[in-house]
C-alpha positions as CSV (number, residue, x, y, z in Angstrom):
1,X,19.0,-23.1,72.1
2,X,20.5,-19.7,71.5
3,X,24.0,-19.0,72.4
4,X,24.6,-15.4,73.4
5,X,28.9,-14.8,72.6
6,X,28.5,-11.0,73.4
7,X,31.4,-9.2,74.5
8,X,31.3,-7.2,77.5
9,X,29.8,-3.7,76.7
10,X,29.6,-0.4,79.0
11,X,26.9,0.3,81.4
12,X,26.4,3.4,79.6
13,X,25.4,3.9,76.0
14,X,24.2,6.7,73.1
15,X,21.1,5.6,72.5
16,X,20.3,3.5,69.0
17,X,17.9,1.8,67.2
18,X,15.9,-1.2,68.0
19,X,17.4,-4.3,65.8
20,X,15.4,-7.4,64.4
21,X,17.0,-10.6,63.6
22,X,15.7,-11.9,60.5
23,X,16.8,-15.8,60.0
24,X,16.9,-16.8,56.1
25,X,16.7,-20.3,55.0
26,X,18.9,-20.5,51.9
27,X,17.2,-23.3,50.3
28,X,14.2,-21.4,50.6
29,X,15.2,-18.0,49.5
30,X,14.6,-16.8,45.9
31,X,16.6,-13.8,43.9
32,X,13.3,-12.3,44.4
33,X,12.4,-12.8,47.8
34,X,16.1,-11.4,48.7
35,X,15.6,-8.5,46.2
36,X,12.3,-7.8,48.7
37,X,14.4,-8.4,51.6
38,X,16.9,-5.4,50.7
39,X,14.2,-3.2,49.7
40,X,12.4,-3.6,53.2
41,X,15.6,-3.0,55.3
42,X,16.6,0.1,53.2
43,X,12.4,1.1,53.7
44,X,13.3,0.4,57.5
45,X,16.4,1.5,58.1
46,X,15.8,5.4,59.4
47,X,13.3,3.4,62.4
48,X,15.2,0.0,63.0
49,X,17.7,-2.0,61.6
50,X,17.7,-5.4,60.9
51,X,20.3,-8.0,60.9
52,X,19.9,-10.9,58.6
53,X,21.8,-14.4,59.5
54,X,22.4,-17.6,58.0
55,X,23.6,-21.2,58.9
56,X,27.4,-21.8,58.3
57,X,28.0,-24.4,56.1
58,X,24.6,-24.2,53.5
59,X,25.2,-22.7,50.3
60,X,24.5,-18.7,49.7
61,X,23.6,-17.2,46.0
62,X,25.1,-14.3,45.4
63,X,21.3,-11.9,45.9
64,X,21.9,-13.5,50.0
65,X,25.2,-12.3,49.9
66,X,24.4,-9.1,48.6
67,X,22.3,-8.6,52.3
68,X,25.5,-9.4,54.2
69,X,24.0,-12.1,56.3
70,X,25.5,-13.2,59.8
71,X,27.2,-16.4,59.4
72,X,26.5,-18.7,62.2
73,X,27.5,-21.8,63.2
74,X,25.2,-25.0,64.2
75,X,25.9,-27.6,66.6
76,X,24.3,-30.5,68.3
77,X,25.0,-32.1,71.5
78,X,23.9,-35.5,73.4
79,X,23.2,-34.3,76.9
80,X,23.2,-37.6,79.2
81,X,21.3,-36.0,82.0
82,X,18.2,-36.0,79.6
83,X,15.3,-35.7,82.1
84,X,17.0,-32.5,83.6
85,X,17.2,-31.3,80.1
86,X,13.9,-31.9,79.2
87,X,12.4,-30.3,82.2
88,X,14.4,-27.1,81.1
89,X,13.0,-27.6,77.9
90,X,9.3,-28.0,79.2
91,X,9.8,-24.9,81.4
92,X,10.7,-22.8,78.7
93,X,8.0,-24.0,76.3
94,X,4.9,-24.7,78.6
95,X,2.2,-22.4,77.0
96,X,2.7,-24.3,73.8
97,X,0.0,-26.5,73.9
98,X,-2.9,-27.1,71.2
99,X,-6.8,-27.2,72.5
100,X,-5.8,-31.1,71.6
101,X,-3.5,-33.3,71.4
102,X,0.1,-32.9,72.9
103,X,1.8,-30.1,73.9
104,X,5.7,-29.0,71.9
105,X,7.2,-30.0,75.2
106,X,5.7,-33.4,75.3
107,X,6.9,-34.2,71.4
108,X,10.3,-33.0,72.2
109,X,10.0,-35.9,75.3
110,X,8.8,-38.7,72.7
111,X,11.4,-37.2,69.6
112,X,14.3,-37.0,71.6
113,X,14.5,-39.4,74.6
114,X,13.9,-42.6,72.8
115,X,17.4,-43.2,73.2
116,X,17.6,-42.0,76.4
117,X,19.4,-39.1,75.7
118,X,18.2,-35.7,74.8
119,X,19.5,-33.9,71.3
120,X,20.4,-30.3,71.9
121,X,21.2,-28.1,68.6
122,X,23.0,-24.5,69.6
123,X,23.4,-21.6,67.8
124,X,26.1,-19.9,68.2
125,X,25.2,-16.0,67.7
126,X,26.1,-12.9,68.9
127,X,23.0,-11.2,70.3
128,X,22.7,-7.4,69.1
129,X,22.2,-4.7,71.5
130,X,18.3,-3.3,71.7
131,X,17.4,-6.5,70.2
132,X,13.0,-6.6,70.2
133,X,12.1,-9.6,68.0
134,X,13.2,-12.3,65.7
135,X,11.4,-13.3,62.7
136,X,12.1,-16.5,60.6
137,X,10.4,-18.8,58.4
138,X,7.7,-21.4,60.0
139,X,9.0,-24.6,58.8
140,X,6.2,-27.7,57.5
141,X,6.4,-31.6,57.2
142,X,5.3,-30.8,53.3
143,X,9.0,-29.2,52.4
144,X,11.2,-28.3,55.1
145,X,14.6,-29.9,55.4
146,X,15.6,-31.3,59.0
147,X,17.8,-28.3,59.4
148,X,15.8,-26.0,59.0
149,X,13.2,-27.6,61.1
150,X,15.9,-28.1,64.1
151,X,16.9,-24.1,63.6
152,X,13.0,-23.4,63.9
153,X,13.0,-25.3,67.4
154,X,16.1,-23.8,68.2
155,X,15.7,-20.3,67.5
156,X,12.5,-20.5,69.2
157,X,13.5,-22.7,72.2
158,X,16.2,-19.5,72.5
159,X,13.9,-16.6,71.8
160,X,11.8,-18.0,74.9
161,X,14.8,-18.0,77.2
162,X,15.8,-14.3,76.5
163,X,12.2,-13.4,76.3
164,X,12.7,-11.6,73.2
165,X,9.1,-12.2,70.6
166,X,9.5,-14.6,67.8
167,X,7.0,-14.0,64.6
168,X,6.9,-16.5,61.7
169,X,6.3,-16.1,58.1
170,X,4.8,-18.3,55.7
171,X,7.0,-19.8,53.3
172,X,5.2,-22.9,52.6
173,X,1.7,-23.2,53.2
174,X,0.4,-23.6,56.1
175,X,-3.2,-24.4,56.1
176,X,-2.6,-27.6,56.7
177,X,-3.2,-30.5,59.6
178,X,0.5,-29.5,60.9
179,X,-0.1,-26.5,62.9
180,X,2.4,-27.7,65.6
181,X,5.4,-25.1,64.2
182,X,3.0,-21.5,63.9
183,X,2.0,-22.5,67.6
184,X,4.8,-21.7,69.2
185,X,6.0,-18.6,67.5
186,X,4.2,-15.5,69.5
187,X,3.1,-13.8,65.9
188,X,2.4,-14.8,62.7
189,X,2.4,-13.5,59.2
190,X,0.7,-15.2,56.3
191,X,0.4,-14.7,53.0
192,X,-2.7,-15.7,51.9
193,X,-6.5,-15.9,53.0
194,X,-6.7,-19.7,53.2
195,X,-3.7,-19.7,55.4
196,X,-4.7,-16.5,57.8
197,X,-8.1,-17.6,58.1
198,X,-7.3,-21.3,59.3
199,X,-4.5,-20.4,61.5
200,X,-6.9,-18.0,63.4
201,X,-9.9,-20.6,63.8
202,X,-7.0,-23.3,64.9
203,X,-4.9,-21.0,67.4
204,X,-5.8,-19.3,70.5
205,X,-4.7,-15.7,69.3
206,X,-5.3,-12.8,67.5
207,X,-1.7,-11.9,66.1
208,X,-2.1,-13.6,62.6
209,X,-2.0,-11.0,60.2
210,X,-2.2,-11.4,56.0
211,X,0.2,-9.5,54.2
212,X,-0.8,-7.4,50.6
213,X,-1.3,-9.6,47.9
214,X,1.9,-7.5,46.2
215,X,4.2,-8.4,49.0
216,X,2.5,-12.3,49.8
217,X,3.1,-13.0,46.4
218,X,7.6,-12.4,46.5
219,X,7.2,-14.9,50.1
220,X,6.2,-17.5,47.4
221,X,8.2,-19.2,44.6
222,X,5.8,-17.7,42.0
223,X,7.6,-14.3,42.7
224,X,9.8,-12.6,40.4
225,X,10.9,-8.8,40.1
226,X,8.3,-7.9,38.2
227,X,6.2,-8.5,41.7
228,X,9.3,-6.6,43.3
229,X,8.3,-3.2,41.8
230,X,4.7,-3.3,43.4
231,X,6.5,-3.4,46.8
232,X,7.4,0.5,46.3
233,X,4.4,1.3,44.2
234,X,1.7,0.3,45.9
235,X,2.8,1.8,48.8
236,X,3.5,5.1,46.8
237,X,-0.2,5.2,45.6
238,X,-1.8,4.8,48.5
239,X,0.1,7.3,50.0
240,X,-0.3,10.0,47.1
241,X,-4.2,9.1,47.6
242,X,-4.4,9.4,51.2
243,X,-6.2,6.1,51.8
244,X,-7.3,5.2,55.6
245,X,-5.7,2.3,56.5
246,X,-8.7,1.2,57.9
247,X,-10.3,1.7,54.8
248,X,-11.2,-1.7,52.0
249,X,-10.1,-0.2,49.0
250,X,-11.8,-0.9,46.1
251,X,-10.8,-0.5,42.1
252,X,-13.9,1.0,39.8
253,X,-12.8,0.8,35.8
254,X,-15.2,3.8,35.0
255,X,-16.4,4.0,32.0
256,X,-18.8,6.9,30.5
257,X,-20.7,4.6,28.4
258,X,-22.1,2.7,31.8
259,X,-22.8,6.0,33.9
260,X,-26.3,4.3,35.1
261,X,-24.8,1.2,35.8
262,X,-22.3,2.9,38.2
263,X,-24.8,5.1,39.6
264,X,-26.7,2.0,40.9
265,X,-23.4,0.2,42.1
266,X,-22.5,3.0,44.3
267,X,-26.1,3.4,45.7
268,X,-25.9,-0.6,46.8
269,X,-22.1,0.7,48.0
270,X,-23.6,3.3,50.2
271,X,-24.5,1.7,53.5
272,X,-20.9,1.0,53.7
273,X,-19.4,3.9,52.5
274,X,-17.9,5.0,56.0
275,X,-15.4,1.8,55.4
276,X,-14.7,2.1,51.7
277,X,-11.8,4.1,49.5
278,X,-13.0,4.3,46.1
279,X,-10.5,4.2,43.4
280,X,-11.9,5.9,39.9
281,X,-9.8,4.8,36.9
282,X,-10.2,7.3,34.2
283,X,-9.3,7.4,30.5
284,X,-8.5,11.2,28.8
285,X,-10.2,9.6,25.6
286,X,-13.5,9.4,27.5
287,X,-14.2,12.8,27.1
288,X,-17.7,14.5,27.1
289,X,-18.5,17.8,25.1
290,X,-16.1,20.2,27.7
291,X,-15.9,17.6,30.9
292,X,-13.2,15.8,31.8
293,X,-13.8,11.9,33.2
294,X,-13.1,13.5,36.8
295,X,-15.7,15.9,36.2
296,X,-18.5,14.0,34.7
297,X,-18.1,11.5,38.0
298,X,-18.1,14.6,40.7
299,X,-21.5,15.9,38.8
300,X,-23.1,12.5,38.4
301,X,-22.5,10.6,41.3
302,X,-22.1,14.1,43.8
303,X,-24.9,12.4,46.4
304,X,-23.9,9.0,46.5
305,X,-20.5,9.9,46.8
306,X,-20.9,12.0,49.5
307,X,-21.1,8.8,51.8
308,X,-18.0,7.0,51.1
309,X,-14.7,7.9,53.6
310,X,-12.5,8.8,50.2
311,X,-12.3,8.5,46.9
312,X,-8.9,8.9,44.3
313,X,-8.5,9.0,40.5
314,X,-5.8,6.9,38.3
315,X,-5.0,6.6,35.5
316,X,-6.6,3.7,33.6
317,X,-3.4,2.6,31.7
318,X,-1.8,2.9,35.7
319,X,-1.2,-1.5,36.5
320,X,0.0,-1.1,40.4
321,X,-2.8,1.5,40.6
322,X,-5.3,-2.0,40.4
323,X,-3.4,-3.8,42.2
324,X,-2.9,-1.8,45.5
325,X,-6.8,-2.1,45.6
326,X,-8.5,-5.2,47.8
327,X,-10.8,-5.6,44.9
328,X,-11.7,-4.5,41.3
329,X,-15.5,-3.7,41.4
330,X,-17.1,-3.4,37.7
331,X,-20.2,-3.3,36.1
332,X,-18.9,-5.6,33.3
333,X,-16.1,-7.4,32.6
334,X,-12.9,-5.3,31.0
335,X,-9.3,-5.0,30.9
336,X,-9.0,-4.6,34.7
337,X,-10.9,-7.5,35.4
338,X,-9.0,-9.8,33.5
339,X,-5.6,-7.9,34.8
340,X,-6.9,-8.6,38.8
341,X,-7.5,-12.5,37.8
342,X,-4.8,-14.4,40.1
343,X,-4.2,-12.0,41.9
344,X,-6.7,-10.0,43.4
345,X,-10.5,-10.8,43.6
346,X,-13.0,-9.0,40.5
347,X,-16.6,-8.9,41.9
348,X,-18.7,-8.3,38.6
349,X,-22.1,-6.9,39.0
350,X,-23.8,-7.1,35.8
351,X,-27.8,-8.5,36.1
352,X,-27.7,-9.0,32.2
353,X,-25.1,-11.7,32.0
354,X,-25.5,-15.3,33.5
355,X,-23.6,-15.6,37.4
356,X,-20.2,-17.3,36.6
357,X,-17.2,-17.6,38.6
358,X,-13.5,-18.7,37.7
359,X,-10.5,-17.9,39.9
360,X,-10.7,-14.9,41.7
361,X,-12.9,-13.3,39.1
362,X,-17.0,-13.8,40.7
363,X,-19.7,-12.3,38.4
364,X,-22.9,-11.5,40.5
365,X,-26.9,-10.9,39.3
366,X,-28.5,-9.6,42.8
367,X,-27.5,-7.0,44.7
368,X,-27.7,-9.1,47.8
369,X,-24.8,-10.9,46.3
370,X,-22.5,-8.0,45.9
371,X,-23.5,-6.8,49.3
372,X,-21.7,-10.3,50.9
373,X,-19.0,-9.8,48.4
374,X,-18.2,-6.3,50.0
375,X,-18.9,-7.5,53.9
376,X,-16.5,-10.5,53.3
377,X,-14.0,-7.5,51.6
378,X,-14.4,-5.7,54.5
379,X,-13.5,-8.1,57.1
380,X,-10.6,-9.8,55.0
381,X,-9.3,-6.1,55.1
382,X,-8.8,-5.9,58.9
383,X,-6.5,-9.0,58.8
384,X,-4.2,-6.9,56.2
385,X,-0.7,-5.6,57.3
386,X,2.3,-5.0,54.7
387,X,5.2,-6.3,57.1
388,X,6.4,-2.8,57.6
389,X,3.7,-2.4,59.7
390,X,4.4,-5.2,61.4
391,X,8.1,-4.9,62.6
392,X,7.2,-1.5,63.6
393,X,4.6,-2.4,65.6
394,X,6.6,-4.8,67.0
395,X,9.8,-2.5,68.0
396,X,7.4,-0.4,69.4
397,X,5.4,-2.5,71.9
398,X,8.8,-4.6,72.5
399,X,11.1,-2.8,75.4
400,X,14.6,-3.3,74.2
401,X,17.5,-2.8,76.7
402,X,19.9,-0.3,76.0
403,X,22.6,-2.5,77.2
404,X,23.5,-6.0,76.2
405,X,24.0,-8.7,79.0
């Protein structure tokens, strides 16, 4: 349950920012991941502000500190009227129910009146003014500590109450068998395909959304700060291209010497150009008689590329530039293929070389395969949304009272 302990505040206010409560689970949060976590508010902060907290009594590293967490205290109680309590309970948590099996009411009735007596855990928090959501990690059987998994039920159990929309994040995976915890959360955010495409063929929604590869990866353990500069990067690239954000982005490692090969790759492209950003990597040491790279593509490929939505050029020695694409698409494998491996998927059309696939790297003969390669690119691309994009979605479909209460 959330405990409100806000003071008593005027009627009449200057108007301010929506606030977001973001719960961090200490055993859970890496230097990284906190590094990420600074770098989003401070990307936020001139559209919404958002308040981090913690549970007393759990140790902080000094990168949580740095975020200047709330401090909250936990507490549990044995209420002896337990049927009452569980019928508040059930009230509060009736649309949580899976297509089969029991609903999160009924498995708070079998976990906690065994006894006879119903376990309440309270928060005690002070409840920010023009508060819109609440996001905190989706706790699973396969890692999660007990308190963590009682301040999941609790901060849900509360967000219902005050009606304010709780979204979960994937911290550990969650394609799994459990799907009981991302039920009940009114929005989810994933970070990987697996996860966002079983959690939408297992739930009765549509808010699951898959976050870039480039921030995914800093949710994970496998982050570091190396992965902490392509939060800022990316973004900056895509911007300085001007790619749709409707648009599948896809990475082409030109090179002069395969000018026919590329030719036919953007003729199979084609039908789809209307949904595609191309991204040309050039080299200045590809240089023909008096044309530039830029210029050799622009004459060559003028019809074809006449069909695609956009198209920008990088610098082939550019890293984030190949990673802020959905996919590296080459007519042979190169440096940029091997770079996307692990991280993003390299579709290799090349008819000449036997079909081979190892991690995220596929190497295709037919153009019928590379044509399922780019509608599958396509379609994972409209469950894409860097959390940015998220909370402010959220703030802005979320009325926020001006006045606590």
């Amino acid at each position: 349950m959330l405990y409100s302990a806000a003071e008593n505040c005027p009627s009449k206010r200057i108007m301010s920012k929506k606030t977001i409560i973001w719960f961090i689970f200490p055993a859970k949060t890496s230097s990284s991941f906190a590094g990420y976590l600074a770098v989003l508010r401070a990307q936020l902060e001139p559209h919404l502000e958002i308040r981090f907290f913690a549970p007393q009594g759990v140790e902080l590293s000094e990168e949580i500190k740095s975020l200047n967490p709330v401090v909250f205290p936990m507490f549990s109680q044995q209420i002896e009227q337990s049927e009452k309590s569980f019928l508040i309970k059930r009230s509060a948590l009736a649309t949580g129910f899976f297509e089969e099996g029991l609903s999160f009411a009924d498995v708070l009735l079998v976990d906690d009146l065994a006894g006879g007596q119903l376990s309440k855990t309270l928060l005690k928090i002070q409840m920010p003014e023009r508060l819109c959501g609440i996001v905190l990690p989706i706790p699973s059987p396969m890692g999660s500590s007990f308190l963590e998994e009682k301040l999941f039920n609790s901060v849900v159990l509360g967000a219902r109450e005050v009606q304010v929309p709780c979204f979960g994040y994937e911290l550990l995976p969650l394609d799994t068998r459990w799907t009981l915890a991302p039920s009940l959360v009114d929005g989810i955010i994933a970070r990987s395909p697996m996860s966002c495409d079983f959690l939408r063929s297992r739930l009765g929604h549509n808010n699951i959304w898959r976050l870039p590869w480039y921030e995914g990866v800093l949710f994970s353990f496998a982050g570091n700060d190396f992965f902490l500069r392509g939060v800022t990067e990316c973004p900056r690239l895509r911007g300085n291209a001007g790619v749709d954000p409707t648009c599948t982005v896809l990475y082409l490692p030109h090179n002069v010497a395969q000018f026919y090969d590329y030719k036919k790759l953007l003729e199979i492209l084609q039908p789809f150009g209307e949904k595609l950003h191309l991204m040309f990597s050039v080299s200045e040491d590809q240089v023909r008689g008096g044309y530039t790279p830029r210029e050799m593509i622009e004459e060559i490929y003028k019809e074809e590329l006449c069909s695609f939505a956009s198209r920008s050029y990088h610098s082939a020695d550019s890293l984030w530039a190949t990673f802020m694409a959905d996919a590296v698409i080459s007519c042979s494998a190169n440096f940029k293929t091997e770079i996307a491996q692990g991280h993003i998927p390299a579709i290799i059309f090349d008819p000449y070389v036997p079909p081979a696939s190892w991690g995220y790297t596929h190497r295709v003969h037919s153009p019928q395969e590379l044509v399922a390669w780019i509608k599958e690119l396509i379609r994972s691309h409209q469950q894409v949304a860097g959390i940015s994009e998220i909370l402010l979605r959220l703030a802005a479909e979320t009325p926020a009272e001006e006045c606590c209460g």
